[in-house]
Every structure is written in structure tokens, then in C-alpha cells.
KEFINU-801801 format. One record per residue (C-alpha): x negated, y, z; chain. Coordinates in nm, 4 decimals, decimal comma, padded with zeros to 6 digits. Layout:
! residues N
c1=X; c2=Y; c3=Z; chain=A
...
! end
This chain:
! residues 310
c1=-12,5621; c2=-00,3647; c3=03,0840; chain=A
c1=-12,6225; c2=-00,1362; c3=03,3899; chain=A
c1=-12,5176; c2=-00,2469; c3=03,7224; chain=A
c1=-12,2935; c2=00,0392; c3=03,8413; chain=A
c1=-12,5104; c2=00,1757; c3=04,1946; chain=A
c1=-12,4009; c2=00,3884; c3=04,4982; chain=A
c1=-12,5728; c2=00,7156; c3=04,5503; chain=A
c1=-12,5986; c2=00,7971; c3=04,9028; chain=A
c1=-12,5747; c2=01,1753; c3=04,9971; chain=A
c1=-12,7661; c2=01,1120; c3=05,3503; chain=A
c1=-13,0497; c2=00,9021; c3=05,1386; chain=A
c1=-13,1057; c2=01,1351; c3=04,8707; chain=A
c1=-13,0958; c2=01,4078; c3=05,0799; chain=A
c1=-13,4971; c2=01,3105; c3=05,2120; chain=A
c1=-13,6199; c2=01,3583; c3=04,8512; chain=A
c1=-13,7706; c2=01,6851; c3=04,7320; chain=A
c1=-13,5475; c2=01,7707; c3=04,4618; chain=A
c1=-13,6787; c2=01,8283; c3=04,1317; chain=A
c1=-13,7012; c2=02,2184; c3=03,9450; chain=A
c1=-13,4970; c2=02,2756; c3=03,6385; chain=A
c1=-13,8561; c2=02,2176; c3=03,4267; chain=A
c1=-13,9207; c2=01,9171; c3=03,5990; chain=A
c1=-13,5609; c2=01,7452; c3=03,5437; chain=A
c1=-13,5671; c2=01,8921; c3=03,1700; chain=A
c1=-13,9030; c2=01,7205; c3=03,1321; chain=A
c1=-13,7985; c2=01,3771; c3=03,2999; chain=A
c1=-13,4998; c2=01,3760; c3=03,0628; chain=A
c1=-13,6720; c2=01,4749; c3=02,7665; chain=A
c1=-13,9230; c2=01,1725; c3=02,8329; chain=A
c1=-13,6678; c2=00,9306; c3=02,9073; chain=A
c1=-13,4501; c2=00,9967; c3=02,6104; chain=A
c1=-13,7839; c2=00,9956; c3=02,3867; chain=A
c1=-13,8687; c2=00,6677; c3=02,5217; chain=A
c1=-13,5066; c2=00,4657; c3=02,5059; chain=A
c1=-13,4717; c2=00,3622; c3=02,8201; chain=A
c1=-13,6011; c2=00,4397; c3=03,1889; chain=A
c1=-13,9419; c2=00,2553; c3=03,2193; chain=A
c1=-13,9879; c2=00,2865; c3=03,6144; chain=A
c1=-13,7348; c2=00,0905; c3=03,7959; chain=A
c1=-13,4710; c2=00,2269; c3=04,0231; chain=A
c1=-13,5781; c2=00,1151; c3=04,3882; chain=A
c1=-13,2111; c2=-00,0307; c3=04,5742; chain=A
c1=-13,0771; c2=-00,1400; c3=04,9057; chain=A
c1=-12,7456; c2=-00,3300; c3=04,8634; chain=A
c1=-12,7030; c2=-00,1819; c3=04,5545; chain=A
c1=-12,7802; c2=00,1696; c3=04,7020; chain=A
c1=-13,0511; c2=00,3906; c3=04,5668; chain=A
c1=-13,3533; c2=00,4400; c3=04,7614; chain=A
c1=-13,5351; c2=00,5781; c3=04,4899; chain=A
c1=-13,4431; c2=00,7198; c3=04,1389; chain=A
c1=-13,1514; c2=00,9151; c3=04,2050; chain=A
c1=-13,2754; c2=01,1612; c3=03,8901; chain=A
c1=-13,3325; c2=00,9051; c3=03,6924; chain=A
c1=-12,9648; c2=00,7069; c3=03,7210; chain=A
c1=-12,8155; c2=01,0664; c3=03,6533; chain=A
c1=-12,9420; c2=01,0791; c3=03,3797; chain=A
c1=-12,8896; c2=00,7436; c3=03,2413; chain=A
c1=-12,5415; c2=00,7899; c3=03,3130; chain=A
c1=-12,4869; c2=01,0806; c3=03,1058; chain=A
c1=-12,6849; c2=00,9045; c3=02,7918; chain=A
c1=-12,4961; c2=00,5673; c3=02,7140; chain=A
c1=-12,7273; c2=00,3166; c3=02,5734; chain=A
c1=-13,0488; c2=00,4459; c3=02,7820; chain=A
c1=-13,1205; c2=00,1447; c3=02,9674; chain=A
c1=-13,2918; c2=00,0732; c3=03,3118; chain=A
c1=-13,4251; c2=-00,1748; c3=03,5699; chain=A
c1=-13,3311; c2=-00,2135; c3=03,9187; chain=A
c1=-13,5683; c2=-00,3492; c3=04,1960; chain=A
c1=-13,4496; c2=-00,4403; c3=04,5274; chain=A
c1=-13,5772; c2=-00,3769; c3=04,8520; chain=A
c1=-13,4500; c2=-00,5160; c3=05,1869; chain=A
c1=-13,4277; c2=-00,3344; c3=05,4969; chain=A
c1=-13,2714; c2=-00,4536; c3=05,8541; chain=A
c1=-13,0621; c2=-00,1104; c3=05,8741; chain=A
c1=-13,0110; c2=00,2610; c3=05,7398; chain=A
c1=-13,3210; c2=00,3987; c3=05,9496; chain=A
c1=-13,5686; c2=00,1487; c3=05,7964; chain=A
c1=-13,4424; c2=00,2237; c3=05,4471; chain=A
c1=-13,5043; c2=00,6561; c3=05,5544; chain=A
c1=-13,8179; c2=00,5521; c3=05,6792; chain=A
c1=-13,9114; c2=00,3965; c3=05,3615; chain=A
c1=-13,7708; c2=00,6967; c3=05,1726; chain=A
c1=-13,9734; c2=00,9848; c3=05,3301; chain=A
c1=-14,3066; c2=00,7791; c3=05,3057; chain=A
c1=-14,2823; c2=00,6832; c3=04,9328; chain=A
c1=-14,1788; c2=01,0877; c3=04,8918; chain=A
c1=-14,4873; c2=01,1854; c3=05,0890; chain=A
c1=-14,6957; c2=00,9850; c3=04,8537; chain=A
c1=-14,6291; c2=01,2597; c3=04,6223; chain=A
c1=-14,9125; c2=01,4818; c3=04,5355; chain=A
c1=-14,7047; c2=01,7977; c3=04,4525; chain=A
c1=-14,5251; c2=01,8593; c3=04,8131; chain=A
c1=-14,5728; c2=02,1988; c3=04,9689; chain=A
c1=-14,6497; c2=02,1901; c3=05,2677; chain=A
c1=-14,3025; c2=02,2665; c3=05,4017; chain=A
c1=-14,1751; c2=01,9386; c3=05,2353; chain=A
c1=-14,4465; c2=01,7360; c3=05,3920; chain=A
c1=-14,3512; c2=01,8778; c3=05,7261; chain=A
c1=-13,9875; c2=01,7858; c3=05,6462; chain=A
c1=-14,0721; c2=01,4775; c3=05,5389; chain=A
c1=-14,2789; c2=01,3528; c3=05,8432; chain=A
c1=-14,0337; c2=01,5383; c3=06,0683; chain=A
c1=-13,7127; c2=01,2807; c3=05,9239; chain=A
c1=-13,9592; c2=00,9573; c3=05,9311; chain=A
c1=-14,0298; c2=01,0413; c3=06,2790; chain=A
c1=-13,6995; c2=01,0518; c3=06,3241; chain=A
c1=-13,5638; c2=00,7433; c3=06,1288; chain=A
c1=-13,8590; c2=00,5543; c3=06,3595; chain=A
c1=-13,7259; c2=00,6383; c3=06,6472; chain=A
c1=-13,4260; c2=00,4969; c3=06,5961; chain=A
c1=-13,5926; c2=00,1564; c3=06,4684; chain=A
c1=-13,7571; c2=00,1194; c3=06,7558; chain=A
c1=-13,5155; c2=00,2298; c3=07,0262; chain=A
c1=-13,6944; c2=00,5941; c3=07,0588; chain=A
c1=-14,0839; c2=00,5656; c3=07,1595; chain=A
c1=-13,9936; c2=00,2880; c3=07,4539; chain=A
c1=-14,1931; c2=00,4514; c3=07,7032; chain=A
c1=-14,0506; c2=00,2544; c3=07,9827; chain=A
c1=-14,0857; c2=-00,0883; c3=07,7849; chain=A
c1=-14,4593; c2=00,0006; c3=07,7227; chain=A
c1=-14,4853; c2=00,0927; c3=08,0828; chain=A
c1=-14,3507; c2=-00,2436; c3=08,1358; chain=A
c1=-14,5580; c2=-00,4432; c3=07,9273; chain=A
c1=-14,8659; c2=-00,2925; c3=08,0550; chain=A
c1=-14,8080; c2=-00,3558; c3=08,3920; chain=A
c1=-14,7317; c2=-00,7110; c3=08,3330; chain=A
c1=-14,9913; c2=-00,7925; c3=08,0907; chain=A
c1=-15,3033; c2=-00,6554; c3=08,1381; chain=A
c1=-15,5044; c2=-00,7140; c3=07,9273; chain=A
c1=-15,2679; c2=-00,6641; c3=07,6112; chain=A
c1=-15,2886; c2=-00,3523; c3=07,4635; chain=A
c1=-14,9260; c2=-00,1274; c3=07,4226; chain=A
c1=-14,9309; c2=-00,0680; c3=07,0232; chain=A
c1=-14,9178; c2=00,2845; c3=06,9503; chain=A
c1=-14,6169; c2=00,5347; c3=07,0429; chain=A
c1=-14,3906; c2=00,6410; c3=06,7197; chain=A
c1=-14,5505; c2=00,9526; c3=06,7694; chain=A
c1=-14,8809; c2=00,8807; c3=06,7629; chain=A
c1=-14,8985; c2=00,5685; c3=06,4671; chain=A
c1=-14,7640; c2=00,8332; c3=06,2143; chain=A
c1=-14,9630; c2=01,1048; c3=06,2730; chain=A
c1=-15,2581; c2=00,8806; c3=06,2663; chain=A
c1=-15,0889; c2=00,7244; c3=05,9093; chain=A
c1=-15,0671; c2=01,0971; c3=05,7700; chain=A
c1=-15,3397; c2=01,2114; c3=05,8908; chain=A
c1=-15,2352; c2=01,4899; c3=06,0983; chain=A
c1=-15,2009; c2=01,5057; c3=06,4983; chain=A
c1=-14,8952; c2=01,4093; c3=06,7968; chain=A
c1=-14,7811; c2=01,7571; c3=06,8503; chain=A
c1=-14,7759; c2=01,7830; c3=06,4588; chain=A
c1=-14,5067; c2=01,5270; c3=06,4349; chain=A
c1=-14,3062; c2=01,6006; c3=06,7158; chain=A
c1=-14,2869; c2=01,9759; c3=06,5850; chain=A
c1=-14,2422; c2=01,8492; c3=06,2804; chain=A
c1=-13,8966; c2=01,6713; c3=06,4026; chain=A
c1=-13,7999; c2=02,0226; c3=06,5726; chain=A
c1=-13,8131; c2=02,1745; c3=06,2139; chain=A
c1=-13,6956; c2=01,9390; c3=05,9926; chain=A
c1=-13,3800; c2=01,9617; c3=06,2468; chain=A
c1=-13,3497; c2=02,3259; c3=06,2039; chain=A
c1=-13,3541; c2=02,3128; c3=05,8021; chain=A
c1=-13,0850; c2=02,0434; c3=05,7896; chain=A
c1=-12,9165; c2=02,2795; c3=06,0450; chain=A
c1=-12,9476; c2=02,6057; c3=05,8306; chain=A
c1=-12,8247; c2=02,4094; c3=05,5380; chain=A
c1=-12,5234; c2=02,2834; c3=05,6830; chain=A
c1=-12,3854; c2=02,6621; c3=05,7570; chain=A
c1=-12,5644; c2=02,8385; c3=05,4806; chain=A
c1=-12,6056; c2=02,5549; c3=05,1915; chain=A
c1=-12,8541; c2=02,6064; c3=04,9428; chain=A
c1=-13,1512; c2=02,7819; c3=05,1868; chain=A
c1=-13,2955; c2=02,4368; c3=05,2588; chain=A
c1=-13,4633; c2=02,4151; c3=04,9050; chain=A
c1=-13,5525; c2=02,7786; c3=04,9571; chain=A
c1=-13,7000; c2=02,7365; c3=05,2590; chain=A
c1=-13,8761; c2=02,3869; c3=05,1874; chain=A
c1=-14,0160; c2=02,5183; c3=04,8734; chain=A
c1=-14,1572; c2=02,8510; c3=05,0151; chain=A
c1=-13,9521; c2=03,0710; c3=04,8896; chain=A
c1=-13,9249; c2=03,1861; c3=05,2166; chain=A
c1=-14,1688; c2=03,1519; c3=05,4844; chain=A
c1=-14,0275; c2=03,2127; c3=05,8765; chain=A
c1=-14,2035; c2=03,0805; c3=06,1919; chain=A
c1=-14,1604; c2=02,7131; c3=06,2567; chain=A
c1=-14,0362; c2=02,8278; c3=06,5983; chain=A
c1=-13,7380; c2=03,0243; c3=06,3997; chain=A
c1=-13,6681; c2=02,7569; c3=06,1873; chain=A
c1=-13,6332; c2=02,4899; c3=06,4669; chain=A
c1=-13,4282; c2=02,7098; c3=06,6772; chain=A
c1=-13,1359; c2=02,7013; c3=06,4169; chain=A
c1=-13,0530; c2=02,2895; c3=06,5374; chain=A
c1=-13,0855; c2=02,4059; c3=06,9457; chain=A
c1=-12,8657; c2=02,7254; c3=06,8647; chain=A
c1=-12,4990; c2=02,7417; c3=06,9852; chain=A
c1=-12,2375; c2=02,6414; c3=06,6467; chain=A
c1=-12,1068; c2=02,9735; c3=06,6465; chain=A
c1=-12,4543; c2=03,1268; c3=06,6079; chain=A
c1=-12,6376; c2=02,9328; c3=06,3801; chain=A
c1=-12,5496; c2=03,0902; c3=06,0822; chain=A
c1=-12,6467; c2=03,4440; c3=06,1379; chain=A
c1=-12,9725; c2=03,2790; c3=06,2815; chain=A
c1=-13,0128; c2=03,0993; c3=05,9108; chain=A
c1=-12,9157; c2=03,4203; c3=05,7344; chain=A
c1=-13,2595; c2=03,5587; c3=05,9630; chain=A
c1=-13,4746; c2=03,3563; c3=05,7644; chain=A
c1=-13,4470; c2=03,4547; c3=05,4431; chain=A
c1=-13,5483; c2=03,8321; c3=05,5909; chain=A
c1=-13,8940; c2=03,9131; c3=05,4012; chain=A
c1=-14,1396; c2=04,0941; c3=05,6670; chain=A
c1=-14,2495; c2=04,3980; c3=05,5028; chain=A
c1=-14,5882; c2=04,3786; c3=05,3495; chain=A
c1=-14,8756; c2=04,5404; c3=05,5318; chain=A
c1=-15,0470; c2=04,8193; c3=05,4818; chain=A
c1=-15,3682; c2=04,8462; c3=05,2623; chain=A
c1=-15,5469; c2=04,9443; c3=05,5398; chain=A
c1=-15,4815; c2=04,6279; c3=05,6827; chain=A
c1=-15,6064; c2=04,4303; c3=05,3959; chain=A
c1=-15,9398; c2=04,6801; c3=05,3996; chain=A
c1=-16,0193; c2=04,5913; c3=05,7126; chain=A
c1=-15,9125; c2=04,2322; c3=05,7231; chain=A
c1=-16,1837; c2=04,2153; c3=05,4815; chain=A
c1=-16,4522; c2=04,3838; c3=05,7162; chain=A
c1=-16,6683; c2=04,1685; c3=05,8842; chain=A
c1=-17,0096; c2=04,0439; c3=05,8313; chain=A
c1=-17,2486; c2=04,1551; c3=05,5836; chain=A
c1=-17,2591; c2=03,8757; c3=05,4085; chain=A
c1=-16,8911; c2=03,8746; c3=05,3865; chain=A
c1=-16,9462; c2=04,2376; c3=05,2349; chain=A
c1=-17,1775; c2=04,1459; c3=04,9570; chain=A
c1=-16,9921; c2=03,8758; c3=04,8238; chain=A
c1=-16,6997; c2=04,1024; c3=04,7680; chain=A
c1=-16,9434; c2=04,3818; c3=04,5889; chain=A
c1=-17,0488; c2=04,0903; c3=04,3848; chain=A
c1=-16,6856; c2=03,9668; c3=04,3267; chain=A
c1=-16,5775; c2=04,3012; c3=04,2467; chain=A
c1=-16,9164; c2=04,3461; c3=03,9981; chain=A
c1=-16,7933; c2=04,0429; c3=03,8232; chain=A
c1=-16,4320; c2=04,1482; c3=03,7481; chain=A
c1=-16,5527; c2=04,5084; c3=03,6262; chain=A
c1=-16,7900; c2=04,3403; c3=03,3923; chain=A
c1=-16,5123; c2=04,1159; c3=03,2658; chain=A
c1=-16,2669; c2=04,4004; c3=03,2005; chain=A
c1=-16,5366; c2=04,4487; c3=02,8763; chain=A
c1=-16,3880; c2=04,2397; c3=02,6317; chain=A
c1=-16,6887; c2=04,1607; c3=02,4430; chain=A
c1=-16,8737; c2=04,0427; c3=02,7732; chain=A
c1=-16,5920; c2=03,8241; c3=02,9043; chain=A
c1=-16,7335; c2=03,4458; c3=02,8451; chain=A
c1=-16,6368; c2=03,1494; c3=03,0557; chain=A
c1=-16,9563; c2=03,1646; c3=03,2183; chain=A
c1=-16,8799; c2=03,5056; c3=03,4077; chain=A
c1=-16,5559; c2=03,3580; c3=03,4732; chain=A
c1=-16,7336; c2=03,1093; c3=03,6621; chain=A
c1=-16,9523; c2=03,3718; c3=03,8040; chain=A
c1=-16,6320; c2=03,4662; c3=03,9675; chain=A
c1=-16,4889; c2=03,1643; c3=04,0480; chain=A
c1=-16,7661; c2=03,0863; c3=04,2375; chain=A
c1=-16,8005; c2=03,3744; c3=04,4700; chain=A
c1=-16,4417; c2=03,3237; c3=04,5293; chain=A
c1=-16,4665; c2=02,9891; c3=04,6463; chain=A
c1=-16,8055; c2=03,0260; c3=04,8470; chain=A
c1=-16,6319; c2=03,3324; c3=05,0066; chain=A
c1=-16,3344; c2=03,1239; c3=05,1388; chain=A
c1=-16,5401; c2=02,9049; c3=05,2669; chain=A
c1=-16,8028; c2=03,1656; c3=05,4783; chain=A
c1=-16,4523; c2=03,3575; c3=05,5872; chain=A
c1=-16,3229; c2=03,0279; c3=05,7371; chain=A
c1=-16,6388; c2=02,9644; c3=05,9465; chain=A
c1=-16,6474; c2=03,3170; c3=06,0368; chain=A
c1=-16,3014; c2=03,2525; c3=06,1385; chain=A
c1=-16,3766; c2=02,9515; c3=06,3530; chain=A
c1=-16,6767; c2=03,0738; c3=06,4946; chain=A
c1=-16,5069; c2=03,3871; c3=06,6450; chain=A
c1=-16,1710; c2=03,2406; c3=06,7127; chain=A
c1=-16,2993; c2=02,8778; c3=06,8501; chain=A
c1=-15,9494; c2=02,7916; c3=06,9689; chain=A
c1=-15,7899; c2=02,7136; c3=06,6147; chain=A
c1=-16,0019; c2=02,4339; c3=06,6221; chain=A
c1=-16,0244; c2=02,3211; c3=06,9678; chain=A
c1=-15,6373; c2=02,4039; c3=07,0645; chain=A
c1=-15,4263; c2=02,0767; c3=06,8777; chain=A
c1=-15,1713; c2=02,3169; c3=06,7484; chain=A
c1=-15,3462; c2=02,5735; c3=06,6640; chain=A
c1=-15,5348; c2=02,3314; c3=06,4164; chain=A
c1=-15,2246; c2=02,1594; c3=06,3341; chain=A
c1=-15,1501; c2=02,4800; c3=06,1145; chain=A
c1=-15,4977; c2=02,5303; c3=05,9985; chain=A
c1=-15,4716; c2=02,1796; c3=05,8653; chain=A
c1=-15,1592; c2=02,2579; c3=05,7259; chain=A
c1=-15,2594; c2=02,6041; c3=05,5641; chain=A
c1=-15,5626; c2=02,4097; c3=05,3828; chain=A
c1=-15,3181; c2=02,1685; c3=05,2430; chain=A
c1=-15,2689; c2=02,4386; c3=04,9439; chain=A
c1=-15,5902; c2=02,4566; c3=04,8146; chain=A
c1=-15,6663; c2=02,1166; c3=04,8982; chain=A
c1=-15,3465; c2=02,0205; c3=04,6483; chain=A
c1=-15,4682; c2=02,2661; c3=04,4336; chain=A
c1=-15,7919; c2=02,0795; c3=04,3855; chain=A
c1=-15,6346; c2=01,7170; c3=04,3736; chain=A
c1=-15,4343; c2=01,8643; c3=04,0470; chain=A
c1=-15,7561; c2=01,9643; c3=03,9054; chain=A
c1=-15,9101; c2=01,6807; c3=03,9362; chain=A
c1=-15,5952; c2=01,5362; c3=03,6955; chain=A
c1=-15,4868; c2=01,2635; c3=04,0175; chain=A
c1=-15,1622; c2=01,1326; c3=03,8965; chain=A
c1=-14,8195; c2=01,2283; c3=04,1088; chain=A
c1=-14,6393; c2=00,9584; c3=04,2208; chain=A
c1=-14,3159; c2=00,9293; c3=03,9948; chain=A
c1=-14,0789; c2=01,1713; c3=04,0498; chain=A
c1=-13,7560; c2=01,0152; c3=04,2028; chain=A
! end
């Protein structure tokens, strides 16, 4: 018989919900199988992990599942654990990995009494020769592979999404999801804004800057000459495939090819005339972040596995 578990609003509210294909799909697997074959993940009878998955054995009486328990000194060690199983997950957008690393950093703090700069200070001044382990700060952007300033913006905005959410409920998937893309600096003002302001400041972000002008795209595209001729060969390639009978796989690849070599030659064109998105940390915070899409994009090719969904 299944043990009857607590759902916690604040817990589940750290993992990336699932889209209506993806719950359909979970469902439809569970109910073909019998039972749910990954284990529900609990603290004190609490879910940590599986949320979807308890759901949905609730509504199917007779579908079966396993419990494993995990044991945590307090709440913030339990959130911690949350957001770094959901970053294991190979399908976040970006937005939900900055979310994610935003509440850890969070949680953390308040495991280890914020970042303890005055007990490190201590420590170091009494003991020499012992070595201060690593700020909050700086241990998880070295565990996610991204920089200090990355994290500690990454708190501002994961504040100003639970903020928006609160007065204007539902634009937190939106927004996390890209649906809509504001500044970071817009999004984290929402939590620093005055109560009475906040939600006309949330409403903001779903505005949808116009589109620019061709012109702008033209002469985006301007730029070396190398540049140039891979786009006159890019362009050759889609005019030849627009002949049915001389569309293979091979000139897809034709195309594919240009495409990628041409993304790569803009970016160092980029770099090389803009050295300060690589040298200035935040400025290469968000170039990191921008190459996290195709970088995803490649992992799914290469058929990695996500992590199962909670």
C-alpha cells in the first residue's frame, strides 16, 4: 500500500514544471508500465523529488510506487538538494538554470549562516597556515561551472521571478521558460521594488520589444569578407534545395555546415572586436549563458539521457 506523503508548496516550487506533452507522456509511461519504477525521493515523509509522479499515482489506484528517504539537518539543506538534482537536468533553459543556481545560493546561505565573512576573517588570522574553504559564492559557481558575479546575480533574479509571481501568478513559468525574455536587471528589480509597485513592474515584462528593422539584420550581417562568402554560399545552398529533385541529405549537410562554421567565425569576429565580453566577468557570464542553447542543443543530439523528470 502507498504511504500517504506531504507535498510541500515551497519545495516543489524549485522544480521546473513539466509541459502538458511531457506530463501526458510521463503518465502514459507509468500507466503502461503498472507502477512508478523511479522512486519518490522524501524528507520526513515530504517529497523532495517526484511530485509528478505521486499525482499521478494518486489519481490511478493500484499504480504502485517506492519511496526513498533522504535526511537533511533542516529545510535549506533539503532546497539545496532540490535545485542541484533539478540542475542535473539536461533540458533547462537557461532561465531555469539561472533560477535554479540563484535559490541554491540562497538555501546555502542560510546553511551556513550567510558566506561568514567575519568567521573566515577570523580563522585566518588565527591560523595561518589553514586555508578558509571557499565562500558560498564562489564553491557553486566553481560546482556549475559558471563565475561569482554569475551567482550572486543569479540570486537578484531568481528573487525578482518569485516576486513577479506572487502579484501576477502564472508569469514565472513564462518568464523561466522564455516565453518572455526582459533584462535580468528588470527582472531583479521586481523583489527591490516598493509592494505597491511591483505589479505594474511584472506586467512590464511580458512587453515584447518590437522587432528590428531589416536593415538592421542586413547590416548585422556585414562584416568581413569571409563572413560574406559564407552567406553567398549558404544562400547558394538553400536555392539549390528549393529544386525538389536536387534536395538530398548531402546538400542538407552542405548547409548545415556553413551554418555551423559561420557561427563559429561570427563569434571570433565578435570577440576579437569587442575583447571585453571575454575579459569583463559579466559580460562573459552572459556569453556563457547565451552558448548554453546550442550547447543543449548538441547534448540532445548526441541522445545524452535527461535526468528523470520529477
Amino acid at each position: 500500500m502507498n504511504p500517504v506523503l506531504t507535498i510541500d508548496p515551497e519545495f516543489e516550487a524549485k522544480c521546473p514544471p513539466l509541459t502538458d506533452d511531457e506530463l501526458s507522456q510521463l503518465e502514459e509511461n507509468i500507466l503502461e508500465e503498472g507502477l512508478v519504477l523511479m522512486p519518490l525521493i522524501v524528507w520526513n515523509d515530504t517529497i523532495v523529488d517526484g511530485h509528478n509522479r505521486y499525482r499521478i499515482a494518486q489519481a490511478h489506484p493500484g499504480i504502485e510506487f517506492r519511496v526513498h528517504e533522504k535526511n537533511f539537518n533542516n529545510k535549506y539543506e533539503a532546497l539545496s538538494w532540490i535545485c542541484k538534482n533539478q540542475l542535473g537536468r539536461r533540458n533547462l533553459t537557461p532561465q531555469q538554470k539561472k533560477y535554479l543556481i540563484g535559490q541554491r545560493y540562497k538555501a546555502e546561505k542560510q546553511i551556513r549562516g550567510g558566506d561568514r565573512k567575519s568567521e573566515q576573517a577570523k580563522s585566518s588570522s588565527q591560523n595561518g597556515n589553514l586555508i578558509s574553504p571557499l565562500k558560498t559564492c564562489d564553491r557553486i559557481a566553481e560546482e556549475t561551472n559558471t563565475s561569482k558575479n554569475y551567482v550572486i546575480r543569479a540570486e537578484h533574479f531568481s528573487d525578482g521571478i518569485d516576486a513577479a509571481e506572487e502579484v501576477l501568478p502564472g508569469i514565472k513559468n513564462d518568464l523561466l521558460l522564455g516565453k518572455y525574455k526582459p533584462r535580468e536587471t528588470d527582472v531583479a528589480a521586481i523583489a527591490k521594488a516598493a509592494p505597491e509597485e511591483r505589479r505594474e513592474k511584472a506586467e512590464q515584462l511580458r512587453v515584447i520589444p518590437e522587432k528590428k528593422p531589416k536593415a538592421d539584420k542586413e547590416s548585422a550581417r556585414s562584416g568581413t569578407k569571409r563572413q560574406q562568402e559564407v552567406y553567398a554560399t549558404i544562400d547558394k545552398s538553400y536555392e539549390d534545395m528549393k529544386d525538389s529533385k536536387r534536395v538530398t541529405e548531402d546538400s542538407a549537410l552542405v548547409s548545415l555546415r556553413y551554418t555551423a562554421r559561420n557561427m563559429v567565425e561570427t563569434c571570433d569576429v565578435l570577440f576579437t572586436n569587442f575583447p571585453g565580453l571575454l575579459e569583463k566577468p559579466d559580460y562573459k557570464d552572459q556569453v556563457i549563458e547565451i552558448m548554453q542553447e546550442p550547447k543543449q542543443y548538441i547534448l540532445k543530439l548526441e541522445g545524452e539521457p535527461d535526468n528523470e523528470q520529477h
